[in-house]
Structures are given as structure tokens and as C-alpha cells.
N, C-alpha and C positions, 0 to 999 in steps of 0.2 A: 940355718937362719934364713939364707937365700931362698932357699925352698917355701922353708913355711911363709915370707913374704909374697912371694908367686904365688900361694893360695889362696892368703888375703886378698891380693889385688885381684883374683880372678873371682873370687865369691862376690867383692862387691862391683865389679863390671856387671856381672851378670844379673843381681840387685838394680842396678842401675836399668838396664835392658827390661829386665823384667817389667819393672815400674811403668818405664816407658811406652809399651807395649801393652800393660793390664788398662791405662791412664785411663781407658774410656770403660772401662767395665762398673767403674767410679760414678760415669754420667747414665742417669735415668731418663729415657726418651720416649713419650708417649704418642700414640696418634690416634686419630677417630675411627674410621673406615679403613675398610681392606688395601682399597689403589691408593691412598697416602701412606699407608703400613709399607707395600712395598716398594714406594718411590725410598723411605727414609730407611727401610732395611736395605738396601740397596746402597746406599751413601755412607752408612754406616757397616758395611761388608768387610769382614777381618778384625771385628774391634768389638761390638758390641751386637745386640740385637732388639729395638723397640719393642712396646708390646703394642697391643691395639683393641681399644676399648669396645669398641660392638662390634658386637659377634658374628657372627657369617650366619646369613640367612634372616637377618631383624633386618626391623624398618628404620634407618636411621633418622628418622624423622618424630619417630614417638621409640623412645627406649628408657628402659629403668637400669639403670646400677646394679651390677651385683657388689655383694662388698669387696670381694677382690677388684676387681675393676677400681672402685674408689677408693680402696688401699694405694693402688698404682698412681694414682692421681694426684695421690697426698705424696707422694715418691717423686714426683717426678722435678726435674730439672729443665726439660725441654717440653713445649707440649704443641706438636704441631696439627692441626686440624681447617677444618672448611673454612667454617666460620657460622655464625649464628644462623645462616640463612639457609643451612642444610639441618645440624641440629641444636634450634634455638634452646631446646633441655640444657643442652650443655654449658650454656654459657654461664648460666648459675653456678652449676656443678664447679666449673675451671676456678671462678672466683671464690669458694667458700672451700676447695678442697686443697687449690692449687695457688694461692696467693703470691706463694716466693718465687714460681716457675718460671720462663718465659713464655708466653703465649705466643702462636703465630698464626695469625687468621691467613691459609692461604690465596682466600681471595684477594687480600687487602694489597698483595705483593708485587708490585709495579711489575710492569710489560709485560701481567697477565691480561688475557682477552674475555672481555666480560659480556656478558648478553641478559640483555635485561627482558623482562616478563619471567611469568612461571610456566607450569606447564601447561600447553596448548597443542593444538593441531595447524593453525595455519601455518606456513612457511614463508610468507611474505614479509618476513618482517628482517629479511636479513641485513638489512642497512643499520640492523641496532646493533649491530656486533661492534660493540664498543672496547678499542684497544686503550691502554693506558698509555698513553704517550705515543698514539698512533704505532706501538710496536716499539719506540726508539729503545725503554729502557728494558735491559735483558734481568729484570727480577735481582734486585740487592737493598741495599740500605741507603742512607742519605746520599753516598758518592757514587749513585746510580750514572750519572752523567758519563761515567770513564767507560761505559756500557752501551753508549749510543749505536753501535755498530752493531751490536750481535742481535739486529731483531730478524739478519737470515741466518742465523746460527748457523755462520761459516766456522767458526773458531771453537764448536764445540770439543773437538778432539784434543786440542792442545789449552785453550781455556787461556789464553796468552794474556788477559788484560787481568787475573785474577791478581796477581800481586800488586796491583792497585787500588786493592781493597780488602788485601786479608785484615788487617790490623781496623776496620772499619772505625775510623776515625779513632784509634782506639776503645771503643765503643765506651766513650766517657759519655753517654745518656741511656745506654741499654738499660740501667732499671729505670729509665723514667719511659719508657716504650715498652714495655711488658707484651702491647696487642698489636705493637708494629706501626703504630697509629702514621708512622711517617713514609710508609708501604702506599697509601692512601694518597690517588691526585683530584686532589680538592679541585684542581682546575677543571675535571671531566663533569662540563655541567649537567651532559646530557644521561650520569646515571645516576647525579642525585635525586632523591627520593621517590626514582623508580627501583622496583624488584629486580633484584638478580638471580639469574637461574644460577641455584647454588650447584650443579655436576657440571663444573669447567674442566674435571680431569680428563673429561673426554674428548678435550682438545691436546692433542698431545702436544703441540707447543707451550701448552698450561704447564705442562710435568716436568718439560724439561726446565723450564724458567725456576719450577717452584724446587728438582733436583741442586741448583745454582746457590739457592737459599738454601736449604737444609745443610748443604755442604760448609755453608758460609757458618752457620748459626752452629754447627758442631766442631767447625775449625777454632770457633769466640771461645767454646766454653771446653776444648780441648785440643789447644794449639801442637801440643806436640806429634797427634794423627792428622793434624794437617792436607799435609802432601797426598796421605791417601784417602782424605777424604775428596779430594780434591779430585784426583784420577778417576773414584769411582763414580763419581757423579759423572765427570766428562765419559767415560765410558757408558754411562746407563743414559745419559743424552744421546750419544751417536750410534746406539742400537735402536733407540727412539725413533731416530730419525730416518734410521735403513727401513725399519717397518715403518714408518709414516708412507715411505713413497712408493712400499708394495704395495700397501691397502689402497692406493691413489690410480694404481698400475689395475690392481680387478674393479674396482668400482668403476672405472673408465671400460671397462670389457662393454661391446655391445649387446652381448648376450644378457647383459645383468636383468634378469625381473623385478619388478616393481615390491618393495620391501616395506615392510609394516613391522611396528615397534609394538610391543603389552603398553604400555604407554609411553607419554612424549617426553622422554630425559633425554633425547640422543641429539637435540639440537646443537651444542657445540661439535660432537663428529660431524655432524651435519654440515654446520658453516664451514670447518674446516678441509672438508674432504668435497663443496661446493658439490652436495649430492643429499636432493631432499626425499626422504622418506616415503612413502604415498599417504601411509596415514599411521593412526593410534587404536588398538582397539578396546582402551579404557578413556571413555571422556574425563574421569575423574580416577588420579590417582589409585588404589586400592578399594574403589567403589567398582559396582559390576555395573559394564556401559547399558544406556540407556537402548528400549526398542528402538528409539527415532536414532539416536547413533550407529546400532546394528545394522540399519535400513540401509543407513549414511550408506558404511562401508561397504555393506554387499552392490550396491549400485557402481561402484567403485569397481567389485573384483567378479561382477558375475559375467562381463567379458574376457576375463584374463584368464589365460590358461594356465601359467606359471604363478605364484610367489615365493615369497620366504619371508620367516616370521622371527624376529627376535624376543623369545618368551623368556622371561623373567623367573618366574613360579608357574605352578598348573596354573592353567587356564579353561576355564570352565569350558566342556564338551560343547556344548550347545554355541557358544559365544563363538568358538570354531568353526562350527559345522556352518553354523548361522549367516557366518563372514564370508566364508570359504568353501562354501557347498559345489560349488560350480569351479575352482579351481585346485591345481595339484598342489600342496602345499611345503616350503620345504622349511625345517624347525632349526632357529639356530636357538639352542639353550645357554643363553647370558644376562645377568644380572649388571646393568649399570652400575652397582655400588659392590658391586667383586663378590655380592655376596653366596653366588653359585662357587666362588672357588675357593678351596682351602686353604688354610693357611699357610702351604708349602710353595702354593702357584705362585707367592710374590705381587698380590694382590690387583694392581696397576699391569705389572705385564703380564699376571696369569689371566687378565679380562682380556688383554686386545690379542693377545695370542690367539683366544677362543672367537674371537669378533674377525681377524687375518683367516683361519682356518674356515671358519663359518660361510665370512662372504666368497670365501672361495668356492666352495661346496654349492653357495648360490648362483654361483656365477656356472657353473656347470652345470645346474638342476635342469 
């Protein structure tokens, strides 16, 4: 009788365990693009795995559904993404597919760095770089305040002020915030009703702020992985942060040639890494640059003996040759929106790995 009671209790400890341990395979966690896919696969590491709705290699900017995709959609429980000002499609899709979900525009997420206009060529405009709270609040919810300190992300390894906000206020208004509306500093006058350049991921103090969130928002709706959601976010911050001040170590190199983008998304690495590009060689997004543009640039590069190019997609022979005839060129192949890397690279840090490795390569061309 003693025995068969020991198998009892040991069948339903391990029931218990199990459960405990399955909890999040329960929660459905959606993202938009590749470098939000793997900031949130990353947080959610030993538990579960998001999917991520466009695909590798599409323009997130004009995309269709496929029905699996909007299957996923209608599934989902969490749904983290840019926000309408990367792709405004979506915003419809989230509300007519995804009504009971949580939405999380990650722009909207306080002590992110925000830079207004779209895309352009000049670089003089870095005084827009507009912080949420001058940097004070480190990305959370109403009780951001307990977070005034971490905008030098001393504390990412240990994350010490978190239990000051697991239970976020016990989140007695979470369905009344579905889009986070209270992420949003109504105080910051200077980017109401200007554009915001929607690829802030390319500030990597953006990821790690928005890593803070996702952890937060997966601890709400699956308390019991808590602790490790906890860890692996602080852990994918302070690998963040070791590669931030590599990339800061070669761009500082004196040797660096003067580096041109397929076009001008890379303004947030820009501001962050206080290193401007020399030009674009698309005046319009996914339009082929103008003769008077091509002109532009070759005046630009027909003294230079060195560059490097960070190409997106092919790029037309000519557009090349045209730009770059008179100099050695060196090619880093990266897609802003992750979408040169597969779904295995981890989206977020399979780009800056290929951007770390690339300006390396340049720095030595």
C-alpha cells in the first residue's frame, strides 16, 4: 500500500512539473518582421517559439496574407510588432483577425529613441533624435518611473529593479490597453504629428528596451516562466550590449572608407553609433535612383579609391558601375529588415552579426 502511494505521489509531482514547464506552449506569440521574431524568440527561449508573419525576403511595407499567416493571427494571444508606420496593412489585419489579443506597437514603448522623418539622404538632422523621456524610462508599463536609472543599462545583467514591476500593477487595465496606448509620451511635443522612421530596431538600445517588454508581457500572461523569462532577456541585452561597443570599436577604426547604404533605413545605427553614412543609392525606396541622383553620387565617389556598400537585394549593374566606376568596392549583403537572413539566424541578431562581420571586412578593405 506504501508503495503504490509513492507512485501516486510521484505520477502527480511530475504532472505538476510537467504542466508547469508545458505552461507556455499554451501561449501563442506572434511577430511582424524577422529582428522582432528573434528579439521575442530569444525571451521566450526553453518555453516556446513565436511565429513571424512576413516572410524573409518581402517588403514589409506592401504585403498580402497568406491564410496560414492569418490563421496564426486569429491564434494568437500576444502580438508584438513595429507599429503601423512600418506596416500600415497590418493594422487592419491585427484588428479584424486579432481582436482578443494583446497588441504591442513597439514603437509606442517608452525609453524607446525615436527619429522622426522618413527616408532621406541628408544627415543633418540628428538633433531629431528624439528620446522618450530623454532615455529616463528603461521600456515598461504605467510604473515606468521605478526604471529611471537604466537608460545606461548598467543593470542589464541582473535586471535588479524588475520585481518592482512583475505584477504590473497587477495589470487591472491590460484589456483596456490592448495597443499599449499608455507606452505613448503624450508629453514629447516635438514628434507629434511628425513621421517616424518606423526601423528603430537598428538602434540596439531600441531591442534591448523592447527585450524588457516582451519579457514583461510574457511573464503577465505566463507567470509561472517568469524567472526565465526574465534571465533570457537580460542575457540577450547584455550580448547586445558587448556587440554594441565592438561595432563602436571598428567604426571608430581610421582606416574606415566612406560607406553607402541601397537606401536610407540605417539612420538609427547611424545616430547611435554617431557615424554618418556618405550616401544612399536609391533616392526612393524600391524605385531605381534618378540620373541626376546617380550624378549626385558619383561626384561623391569618383575621388575615392575605397568604399563599401551595404546591399539589400541585387542591385542593378549599371546603378553600380555608374556610382562606383572609379572606385574599389567592397559589398556587405544585409537587409535592414532581416530579410537576407533565415529563419534560423535569429532574426535581430542574425542582421547585426552580418553588419559586426561586414564593417569589419570594411574596415580592412
Amino acid at each position: 500500500m506504501k508503495k503504490y502511494l509513492t507512485r501516486i505521489l510521484s505520477s502527480l509531482l511530475f504532472i505538476s512539473a510537467f504542466h508547469a514547464h508545458s505552461s507556455l506552449a499554451e501561449l501563442r506569440v506572434v511577430t511582424d518582421i524577422a529582428p522582432v521574431h528573434g528579439l521575442v524568440e530569444r525571451v521566450l527561449e526553453g518555453v516556446s517559439t513565436p511565429s513571424v508573419i512576413i516572410r524573409p525576403g518581402s517588403d514589409p511595407h506592401h504585403y498580402n496574407l497568406r491564410p496560414s499567416e492569418a490563421a496564426n493571427i486569429e491564434k494568437a494571444d500576444i502580438i508584438f510588432w513595429v507599429g503601423p508606420e512600418l506596416t500600415p496593412w497590418l493594422e487592419t489585419a491585427l484588428d479584424n483577425l486579432a481582436g482578443h489579443a494583446e497588441h504591442i506597437s513597439l514603437l509606442d514603448v517608452k525609453g524607446v529613441h525615436l527619429l522622426t522623418g522618413g527616408h532621406h539622404h541628408g544627415h543633418d538632422d540628428r538633433d531629431e533624435h528624439k528620446d522618450h523621456d530623454d532615455h529616463k524610462e528603461h521600456a515598461g508599463h504605467k510604473d515606468d518611473d521605478d526604471h529611471k536609472d537604466d537608460d545606461d543599462h548598467e543593470e542589464h545583467a541582473d535586471h535588479k529593479e524588475h520585481d518592482e514591476h512583475t505584477d504590473h500593477d497587477d495589470h487591472k487595465e491590460h484589456d483596456e490597453h490592448t495597443d499599449h496606448d499608455d507606452h505613448k509620451d503624450d508629453d514629447d511635443q516635438a514628434l507629434k504629428g511628425a513621421p517616424v522612421d518606423p526601423h528603430a530596431w537598428l538602434d540596439p538600445e531600441n531591442a534591448i528596451a523592447w527585450l524588457m517588454v516582451i519579457a514583461d508581457e510574457a511573464a503577465h500572461h505566463d507567470p509561472a516562466n517568469e524567472a526565465l523569462y526574465r534571465r533570457n532577456a537580460d542575457s540577450a541585452a547584455q550580448a547586445i550590449s558587448e556587440q554594441q561597443a565592438r561595432i563602436a570599436t571598428i567604426l571608430a577604426a581610421k582606416q574606415m572608407p566612406a560607406i553607402f547604404a541601397q537606401h536610407d533605413a540605417y539612420r538609427y545605427f547611424e545616430a547611435r553609433f554617431d557615424f554618418a553614412f556618405t550616401g544612399a543609392l536609391y533616392d526612393k525606396e524600391n524605385q531605381a535612383p534618378s540620373p541626376a541622383h546617380i550624378a549626385e553620387l558619383h561626384a561623391l565617389t569618383h575621388n575615392m579609391a575605397k568604399a563599401c556598400l551595404l546591399a539589400e537585394t541585387d542591385i542593378e549593374n549599371n546603378v553600380v558601375q555608374s556610382v562606383f566606376k572609379d572606385t574599389e568596392l567592397y559589398t556587405i549583403n544585409a537587409n535592414p529588415s532581416g530579410a537576407l537572413q533565415s529563419s534560423h539566424d535569429n532574426g535581430f541578431f542574425g542582421l547585426f552579426d552580418v553588419l559586426e562581420e561586414g564593417l569589419k571586412g570594411c574596415a580592412k578593405h
